[in-house]
N, C-alpha and C positions, 0 to 999 in steps of 0.2 A: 762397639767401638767406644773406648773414654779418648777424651780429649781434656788436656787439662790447659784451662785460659792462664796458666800463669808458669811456663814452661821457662825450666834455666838452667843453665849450665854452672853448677859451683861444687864447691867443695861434698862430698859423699857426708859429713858431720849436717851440713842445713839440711838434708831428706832425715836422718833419724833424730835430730831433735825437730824436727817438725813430730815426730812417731809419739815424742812427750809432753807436745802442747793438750794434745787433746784426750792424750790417751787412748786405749783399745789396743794398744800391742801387749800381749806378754811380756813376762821379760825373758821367755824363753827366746823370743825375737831377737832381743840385744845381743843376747849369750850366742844365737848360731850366729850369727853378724861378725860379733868379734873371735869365733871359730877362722874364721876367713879374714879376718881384716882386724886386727883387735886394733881400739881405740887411745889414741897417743893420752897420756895425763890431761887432765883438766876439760877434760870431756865435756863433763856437766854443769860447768861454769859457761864454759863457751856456750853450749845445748841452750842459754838463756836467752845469751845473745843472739844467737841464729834466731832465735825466735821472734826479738823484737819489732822485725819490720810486719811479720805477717799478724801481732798481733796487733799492732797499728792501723793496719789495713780493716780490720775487725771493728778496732776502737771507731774507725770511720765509716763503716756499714751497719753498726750495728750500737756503737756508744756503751753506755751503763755499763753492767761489770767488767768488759772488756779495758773501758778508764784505770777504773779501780787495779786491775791487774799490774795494766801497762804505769801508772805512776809506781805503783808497789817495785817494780821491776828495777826502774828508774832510780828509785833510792837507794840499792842496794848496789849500786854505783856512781 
């Protein structure tokens, strides 16, 4: 059984740019994905921002390069 402690209901875009915080998906992954769903423009501008809170979260379990990133992220907005 998985159980995941941080379960939500949002937008289909926050689970597959979660797919590119960490990496390990293909990118055959994306390709069947957007078979079925293709992804409106600006995908991976937004895929940044989806990511900001969980790597915040990171930045606060875990600090050092996790900072580094999340400032990094931050100036490019």
């Amino acid at each position: 059984m998985l159980i995941d402690p941080a379960v939500a209901a949002s937008h289909p875009e926050t689970d597959l740019a979660m797919t590119r915080m960490f990496g390990g998906f293909p990118p055959e992954f994306t390709r069947a994905y957007e078979e079925i769903r293709p992804l409106p423009p600006g995908f991976p501008r937004r895929a940044e921002l989806y990511n900001l809170y969980p790597l915040l979260v990171h930045v606060n379990l875990f600090g050092g390069s996790y900072a580094h990133s999340a400032a990094a992220l931050l100036k490019t907005y």
